[in-house]
N, C-alpha and C positions, 0 to 999 in steps of 0.2 A: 741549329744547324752547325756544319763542321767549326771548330774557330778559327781553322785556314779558310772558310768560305764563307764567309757570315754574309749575306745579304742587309744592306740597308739603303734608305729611301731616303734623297735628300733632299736639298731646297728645289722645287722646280722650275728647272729654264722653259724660255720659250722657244718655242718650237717650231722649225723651220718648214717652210713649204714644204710640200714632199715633191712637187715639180721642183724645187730648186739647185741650182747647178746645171740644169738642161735647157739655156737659153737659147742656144746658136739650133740654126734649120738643119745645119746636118747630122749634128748629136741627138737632135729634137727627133728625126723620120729616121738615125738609126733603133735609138728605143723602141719607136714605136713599130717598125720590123724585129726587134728582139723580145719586145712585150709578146707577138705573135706567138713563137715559139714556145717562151715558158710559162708565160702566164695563162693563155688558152689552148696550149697542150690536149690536154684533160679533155676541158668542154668541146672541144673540139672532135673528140672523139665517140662524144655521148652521139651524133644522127646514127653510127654503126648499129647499136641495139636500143634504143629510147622507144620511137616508136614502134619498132615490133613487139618489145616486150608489153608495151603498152595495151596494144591490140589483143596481143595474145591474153594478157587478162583479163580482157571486157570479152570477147569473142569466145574463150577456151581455143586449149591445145588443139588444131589438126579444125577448126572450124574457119570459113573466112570473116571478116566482118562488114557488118553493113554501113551502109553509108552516113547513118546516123553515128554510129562508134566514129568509121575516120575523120566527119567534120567533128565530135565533140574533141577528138585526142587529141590532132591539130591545134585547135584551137584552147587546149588547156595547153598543150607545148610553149604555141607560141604565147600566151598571157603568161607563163611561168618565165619564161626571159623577159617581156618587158618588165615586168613585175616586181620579181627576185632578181634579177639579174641588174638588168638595166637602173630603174629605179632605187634599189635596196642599197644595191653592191656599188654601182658605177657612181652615181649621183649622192648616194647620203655615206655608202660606210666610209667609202675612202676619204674621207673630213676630216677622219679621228684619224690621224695619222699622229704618231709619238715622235717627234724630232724627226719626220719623214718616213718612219719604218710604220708597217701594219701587221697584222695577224693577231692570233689569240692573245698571246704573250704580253706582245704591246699594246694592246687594249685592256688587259690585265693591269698593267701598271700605270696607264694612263688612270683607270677608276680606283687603282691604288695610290696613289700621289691626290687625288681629289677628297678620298675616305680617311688614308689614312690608317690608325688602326683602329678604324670603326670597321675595316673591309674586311676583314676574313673569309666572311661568305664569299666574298669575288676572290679567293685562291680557288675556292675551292668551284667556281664556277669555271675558273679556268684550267684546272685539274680537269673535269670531265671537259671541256675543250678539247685542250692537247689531248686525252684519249680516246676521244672520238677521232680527231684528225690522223692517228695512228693505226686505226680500224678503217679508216680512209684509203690512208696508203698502202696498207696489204692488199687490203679488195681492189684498187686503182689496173695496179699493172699484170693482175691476174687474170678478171675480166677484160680489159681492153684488148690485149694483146690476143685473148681465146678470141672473142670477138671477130680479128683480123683475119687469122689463121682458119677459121672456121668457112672466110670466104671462099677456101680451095676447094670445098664441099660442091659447089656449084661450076667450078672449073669442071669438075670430073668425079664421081662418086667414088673414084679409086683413090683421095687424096684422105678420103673420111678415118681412116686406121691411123695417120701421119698426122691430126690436128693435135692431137696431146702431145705426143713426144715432140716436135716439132713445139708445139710453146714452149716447152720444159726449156728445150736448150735457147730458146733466144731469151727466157728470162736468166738462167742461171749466165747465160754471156754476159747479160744488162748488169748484173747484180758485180758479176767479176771482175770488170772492168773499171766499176767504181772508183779503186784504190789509185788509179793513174787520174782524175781529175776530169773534169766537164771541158774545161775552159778551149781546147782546139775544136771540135768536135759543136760546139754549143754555137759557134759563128755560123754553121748552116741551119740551125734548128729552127730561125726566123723566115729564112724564104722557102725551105722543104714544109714548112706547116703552112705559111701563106699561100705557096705553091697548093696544096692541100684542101685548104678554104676555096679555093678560088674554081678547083674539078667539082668540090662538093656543090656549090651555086651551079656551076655549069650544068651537073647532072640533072639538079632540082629545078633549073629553068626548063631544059630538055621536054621535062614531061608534063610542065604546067598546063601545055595546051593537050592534056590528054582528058581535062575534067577543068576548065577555068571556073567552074562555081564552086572549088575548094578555097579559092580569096576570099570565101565568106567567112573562111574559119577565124579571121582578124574581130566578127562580132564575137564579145566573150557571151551571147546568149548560149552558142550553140555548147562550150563549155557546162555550163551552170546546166542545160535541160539535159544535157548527158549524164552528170553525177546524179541529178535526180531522178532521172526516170531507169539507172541501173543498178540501186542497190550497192549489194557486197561487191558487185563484177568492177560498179564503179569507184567503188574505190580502191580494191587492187589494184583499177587501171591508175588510177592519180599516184599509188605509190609509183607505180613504172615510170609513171610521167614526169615523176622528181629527177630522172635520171638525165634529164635533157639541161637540167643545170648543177650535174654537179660538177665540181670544178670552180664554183663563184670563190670558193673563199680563196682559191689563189689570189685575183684579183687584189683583193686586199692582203695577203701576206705578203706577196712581191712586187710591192706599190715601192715600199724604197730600195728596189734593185732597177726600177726604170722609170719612177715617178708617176704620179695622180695624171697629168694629162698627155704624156705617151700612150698609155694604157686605155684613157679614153678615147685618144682619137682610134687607136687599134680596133674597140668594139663597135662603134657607130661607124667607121670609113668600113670595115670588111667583115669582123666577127659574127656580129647581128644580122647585116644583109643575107651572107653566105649560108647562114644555121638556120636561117628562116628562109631562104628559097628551098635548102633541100628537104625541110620539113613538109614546105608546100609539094614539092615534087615529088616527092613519098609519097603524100594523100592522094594526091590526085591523080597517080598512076594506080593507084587503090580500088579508087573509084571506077576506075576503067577497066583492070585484071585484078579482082580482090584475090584469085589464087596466088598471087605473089608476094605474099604474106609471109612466105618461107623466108625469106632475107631481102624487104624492099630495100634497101642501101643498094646493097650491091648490082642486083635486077634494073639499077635505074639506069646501069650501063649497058651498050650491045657487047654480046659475046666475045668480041676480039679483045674488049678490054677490060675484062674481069681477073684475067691474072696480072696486069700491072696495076688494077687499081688493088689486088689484094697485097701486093708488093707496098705500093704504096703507103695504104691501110697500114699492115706491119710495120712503116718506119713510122707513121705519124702514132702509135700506139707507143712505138717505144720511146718517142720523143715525148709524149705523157707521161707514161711511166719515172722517165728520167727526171722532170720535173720535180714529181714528188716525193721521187728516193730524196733529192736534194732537198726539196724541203722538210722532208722530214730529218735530215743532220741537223737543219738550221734551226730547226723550233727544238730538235733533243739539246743543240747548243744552248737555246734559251734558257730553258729548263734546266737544265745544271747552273746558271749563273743563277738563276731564281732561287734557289734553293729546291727545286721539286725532286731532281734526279741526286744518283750518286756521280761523280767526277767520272767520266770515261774519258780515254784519248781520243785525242781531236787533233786530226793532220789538214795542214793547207794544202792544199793540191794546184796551188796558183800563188803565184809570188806577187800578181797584181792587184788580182782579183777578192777582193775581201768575202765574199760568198763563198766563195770556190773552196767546202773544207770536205772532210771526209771522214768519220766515225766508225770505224773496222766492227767495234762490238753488234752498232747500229743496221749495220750492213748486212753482216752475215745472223740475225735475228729475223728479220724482214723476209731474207731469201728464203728462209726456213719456213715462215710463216706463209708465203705465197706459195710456196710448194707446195703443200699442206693445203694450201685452195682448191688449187689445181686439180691435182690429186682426188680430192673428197667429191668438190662437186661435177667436174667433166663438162662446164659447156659453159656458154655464158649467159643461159639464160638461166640453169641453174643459180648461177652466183647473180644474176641481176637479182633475187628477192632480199640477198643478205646485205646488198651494195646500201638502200635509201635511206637506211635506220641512222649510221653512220654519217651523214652528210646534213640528215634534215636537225639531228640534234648536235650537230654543231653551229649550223644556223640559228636556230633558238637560242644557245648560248649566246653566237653573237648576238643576236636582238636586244637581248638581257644584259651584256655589260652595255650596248651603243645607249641604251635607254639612260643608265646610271654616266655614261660620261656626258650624253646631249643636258642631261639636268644639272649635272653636277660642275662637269669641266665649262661645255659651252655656256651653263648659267644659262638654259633654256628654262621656263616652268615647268612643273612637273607635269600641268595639262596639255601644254603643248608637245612634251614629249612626250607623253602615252598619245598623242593622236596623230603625232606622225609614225611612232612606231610602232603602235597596236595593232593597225591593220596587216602588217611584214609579220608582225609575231605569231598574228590572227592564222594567217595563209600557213606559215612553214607549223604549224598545229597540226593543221590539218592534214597537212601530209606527213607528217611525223604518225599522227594516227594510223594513217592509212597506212605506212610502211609497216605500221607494228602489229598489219594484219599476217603479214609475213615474218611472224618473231620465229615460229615452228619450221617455216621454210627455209633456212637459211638466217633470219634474224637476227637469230641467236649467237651468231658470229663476233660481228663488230660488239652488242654490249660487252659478251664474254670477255673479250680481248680489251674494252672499256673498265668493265669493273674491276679484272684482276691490277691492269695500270695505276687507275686510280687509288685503289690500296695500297699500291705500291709509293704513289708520291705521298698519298697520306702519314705511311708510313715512314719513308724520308723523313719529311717536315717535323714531324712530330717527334721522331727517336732523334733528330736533330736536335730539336729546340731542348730537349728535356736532358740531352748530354751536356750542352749550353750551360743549363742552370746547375747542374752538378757540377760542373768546372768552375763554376762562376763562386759554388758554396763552397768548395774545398780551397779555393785561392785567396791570396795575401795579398790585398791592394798594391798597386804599384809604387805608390809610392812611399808604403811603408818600409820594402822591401828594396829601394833604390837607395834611402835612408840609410840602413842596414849593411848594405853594401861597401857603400862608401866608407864608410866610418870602420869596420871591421877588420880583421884582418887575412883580408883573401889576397891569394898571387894573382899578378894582373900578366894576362898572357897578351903577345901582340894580332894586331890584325882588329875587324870586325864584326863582331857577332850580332845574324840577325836571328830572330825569335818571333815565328807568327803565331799571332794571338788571333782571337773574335773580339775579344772584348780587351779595348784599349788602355782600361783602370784598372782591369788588372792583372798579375803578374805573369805571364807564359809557365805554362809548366817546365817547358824545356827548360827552362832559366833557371826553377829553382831548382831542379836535379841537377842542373851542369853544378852549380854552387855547392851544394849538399853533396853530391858523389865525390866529385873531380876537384872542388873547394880551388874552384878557380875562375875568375872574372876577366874578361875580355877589354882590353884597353878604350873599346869602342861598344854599346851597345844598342843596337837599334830594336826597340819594339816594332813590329809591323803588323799592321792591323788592314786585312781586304776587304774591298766594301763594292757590292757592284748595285751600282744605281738602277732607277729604273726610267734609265735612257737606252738607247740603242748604243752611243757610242760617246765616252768622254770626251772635251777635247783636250788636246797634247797641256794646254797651257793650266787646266783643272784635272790634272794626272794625280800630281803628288803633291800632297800636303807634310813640312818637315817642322816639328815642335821641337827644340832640346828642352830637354829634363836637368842637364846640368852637363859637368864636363865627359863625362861615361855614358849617361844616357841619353835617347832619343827617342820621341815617337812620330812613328811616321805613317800616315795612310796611304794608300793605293789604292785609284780607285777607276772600277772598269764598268763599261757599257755593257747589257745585257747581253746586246750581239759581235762580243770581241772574244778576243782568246787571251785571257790575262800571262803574260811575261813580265815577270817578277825582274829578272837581272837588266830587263831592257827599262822596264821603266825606271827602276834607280839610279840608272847610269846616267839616263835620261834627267833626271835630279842631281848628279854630280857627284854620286859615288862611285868610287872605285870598283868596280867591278868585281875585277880579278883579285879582291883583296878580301870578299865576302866569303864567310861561312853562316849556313844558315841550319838553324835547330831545329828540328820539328818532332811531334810529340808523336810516338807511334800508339795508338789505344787499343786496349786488347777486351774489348768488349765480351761484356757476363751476362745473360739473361737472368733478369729476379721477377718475383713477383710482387715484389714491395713496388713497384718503379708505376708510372701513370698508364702502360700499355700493356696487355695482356703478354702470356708469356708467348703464344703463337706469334702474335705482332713483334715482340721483342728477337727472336730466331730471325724471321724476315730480315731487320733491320741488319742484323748483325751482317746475315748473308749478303744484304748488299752491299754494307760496307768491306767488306772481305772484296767484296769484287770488285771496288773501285778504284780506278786511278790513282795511286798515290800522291800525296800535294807533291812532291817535287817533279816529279814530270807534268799534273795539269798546271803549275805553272813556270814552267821551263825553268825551272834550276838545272842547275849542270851537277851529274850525281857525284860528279866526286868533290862537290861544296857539300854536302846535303850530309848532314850527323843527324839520327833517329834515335831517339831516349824513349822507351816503353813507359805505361802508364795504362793500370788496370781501372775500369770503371763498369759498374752493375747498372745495367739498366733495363 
């Protein structure tokens, strides 16, 4: 990887609660109202099309379904939230928390700090993580928000012309608005979605008494004799029915923005109650007018409030939506500290707010991409076939690191942990199967936009590591060269010179060309070497580590949390250097495609391209450009 960005993996500390810092009752029941908002966003908007889609797969288009379908789909709904949801997500994954923070990422280096570099295979499980979760967030705000808008269909058949253009612009506003920041705006997103939860139960109560022998659907028999006695139908229908929990992995990514038991009291006080009344109130208004099949959501309201609950709808979509634009800057953030991505800019959009960041490249790619949804398939029930692929194989990956940290990090056995997490792996299988019955339907979506990612990090990591060891073979130990130095006869200029390296032994390129061209040495020189651990966040007092080499030399480390945004002038300053007294050399590389090198030549273009398009090191780490001296340096790879 770059040698201004080298990733490494240090001693590990232990690891803080993830509830910790949320003692007091009022900070405790604000989270747990702000968990509402971003964390169950998403899933919260899955009763809009879950079971209809569902239905519509066992039943066919334009047919209604019988009573045997609505107690089975029910009844695999609601077992899919206790199940996945409740039990997987609520109760066992949020465990694995990394110094408090969750998601792929930091599950990634949680089973990486345990392996070691026995781990490889876990990048690379993590790599199809983050690009399933990418395939996530296109489909997320494109479906949901059609979803909304599609409700006006029922207001008035005249509204039917206006559901696309009409999504078009309330995404591209979502997408627009990014660049000013969540942080005002994000204080109502807790009581307009609890608000939200709270009509959807009322709805779902409303109609319970319209068929009360739909509470049977809680037996998972009726479940299990529905897959069996329908075939192909039933399993299309299970893919649909994965759609009633997607949204779990929030859960766990945004555990350290409001803690392990905010989050939970959130799903057991209103989340769980609310999703499973309006599922019941769905069925068993089913039961009684199966012609209402066209949109039971919406149908579960009388007439007079079908355009404020489609109003509604609309904001609690876009309040989804918004959720996972933002997590998806958070986890591209990751990812560039990992080493997977190239350096893009990364703005704060919140002076308080550590989360609160903004990625312009990230932004206007996505918008592009949902457009491009939109566009192609026209509804949401089209784009429900391409949604489950997406979500259930990023659940299986989690299964698969939680498996390797419960043995490894909890020091669980290896039988104990395949049998508590065999049967979670067993279930999201199965519906991974079943979604890949719809690879042709839409499917083929999120892998596409999967695999091409994954190439992409693969290629990263790799034209990284192998530029690495080329620098590594062309370079003159450090301290032969500091040797050399001293004793010779260079002019000694004032001020001090820093020089970022990857590899600490030895000698920065920029260093030896400044000597070699310019035949001049800096009265001060700091080697700097950046290291980002695999924590979410260093603390202040474990920043900066400073070694002197002698009266001219220095080395010094820097070292950042996977979920920060490294500033180079701040943390030196922070160490006790003069600031304003820095210049800093960095090696500009003008990268050659060969076919001598370990990656094909296609791979090798790639790579180039994306370094071409990355962030320069002094702005991803805020140097001020008129410190910032750039020396070329050609390399074939």
């Amino acid at each position: 990887m770059p040698a201004s960005a080298t990733t490494g993996f240090s001693t590990a500390r232990t690891p803080q609660p993830a509830n910790a810092g949320h003692g007091s009752k009022t900070s405790f029941w604000a989270l747990t109202l702000g968990s509402v908002g971003v964390v169950y966003g998403d899933i919260g908007t899955s009763p809009l099309y879950a079971l209809k889609e569902s239905l519509h797969a066992a039943a066919g288009e334009g047919y209604a379904p019988t009573r045997e379908m609505v107690f089975g789909v029910v009844s695999l709904i609601l077992w899919a939230l206790i199940l996945i949801v409740t039990l997987k997500y609520v109760l066992l994954v949020m465990r694995a928390d990394n110094d408090g923070e969750g998601g792929t990422p930091s599950l990634v280096a949680l089973a990486q700090r345990v392996l070691g570099h026995s781990g490889s295979f876990v990048i690379v499980l993590g790599m199809v993580g983050i690009a399933l979760f990418y395939g996530d967030a296109i489909i997320t705000p494109a479906i949901s928000v059609l979803s909304a808008v599609e409700g006006l269909k029922l207001v008035t058949p005249a509204f039917e012309p206006y559901v696309l253009p009409l999504s078009l612009v309330i995404l591209i506003g979502l997408f627009t608005v990014q660049s000013h920041g969540t942080a005002r705006v994000a204080t109502f997103f807790g009581p307009i979605t609890a608000f939200w939860f709270l009509v959807m139960a009322l709805g779902g109560l409303g109609h319970l008494a319209d068929d009360l022998s739909i509470l049977a659907a809680f037996y998972p028999a009726y479940g299990v004799s529905f897959l069996l006695n329908h075939g192909t139908a039933g399993l299309l229908a299970l893919g649909a029915v994965f759609l009633a929990v997607t949204g779990a992995e929030a859960l766990y990514a945004d555990m350290g923005h409001f803690g392990r038991s905010p989050i939970r009291m959130a799903w057991f006080g209103l989340i769980l109650p609310a999703l499973a009344l309006n599922y019941l109130g769905q069925g068993a208004m089913l039961l009684s007018h199966p012609e209402r099949i066209e949109n039971p959501f919406f149908l579960l309201y009388p007439s007079w409030a079908l355009l404020p609950m489609v109003l509604l709808a609309t904001v609690a979509t876009v309040i989804a939506s918004q959720a996972v634009i933002t997590g998806t800057f958070s986890i591209t953030q990751q990812a560039m500290q990992l080493g997977l991505l190239p350096r893009m800019r990364v703005q704060r959009t919140s002076e308080t707010e550590k989360g609160q960041i903004y990625i312009p490249r990230v932004n206007w790619w996505l918008l592009v991409a949902v457009v491009f949804l939109v566009v192609l398939f026209k509804s949401s029930s089209a784009l429900a076939a391409a949604y489950g692929i997406a979500v259930t194989g990023d659940m299986v990956i989690t299964a698969s690191l939680l498996f390797l940290v419960a043995w490894k990090a909890w020091r669980w056995s290896p039988i104990l942990a395949a049998a508590v997490i065999a049967p979670f792996l067993l279930i999201e299988l199965v519906f991974l199967s079943a979604n890949a019955l719809k690879l042709l339907h839409g499917g083929w979506v999120p892998l596409t936009i999967g695999a091409a990612l994954v190439t992409a990090m693969w290629t990263w990591r790799r034209g990284s590591a192998l530029i690495a060891e080329e620098i590594h073979r062309r370079r003159v130990p450090l301290s032969d060269f500091t040797r050399m130095a001293e004793t010779g006869s260079v002019l000694r200029a004032p001020g001090t010179a820093v020089f970022l390296t990857g590899s600490p032994g030895d000698t920065p390129g920029a260093l030896m060309h400044n000597v070699k061209h310019n035949h001049v040495l800096h009265a001060r020189n700091v080697i700097l070497h950046v290291v980002t651990e695999d924590l979410p966040r260093v603390p202040e007092a474990d920043r900066v580590t400073v070694k002197p080499l002698s009266d001219v030399f220095t080395c010094v480390t820097v070292r950042f949390g996977f979920m920060e945004l490294p500033d180079l002038p701040r943390a030196l300053a922070a160490a006790g250097f003069d600031a304003s007294n820095l210049s800093y050399f960095l090696t500009r590389r003008v990268l050659v495609p060969s076919p001598e090198t370990g990656m094909p030549v296609w791979q090798d273009r790639l790579y180039i391209s994306m370094a071409r398009a990355a962030t320069d090191a002094s702005r991803y780490f805020r140097i001020p450009v008129d410190r910032a001296v750039e020396i070329g340096a050609r390399i074939d790879i």
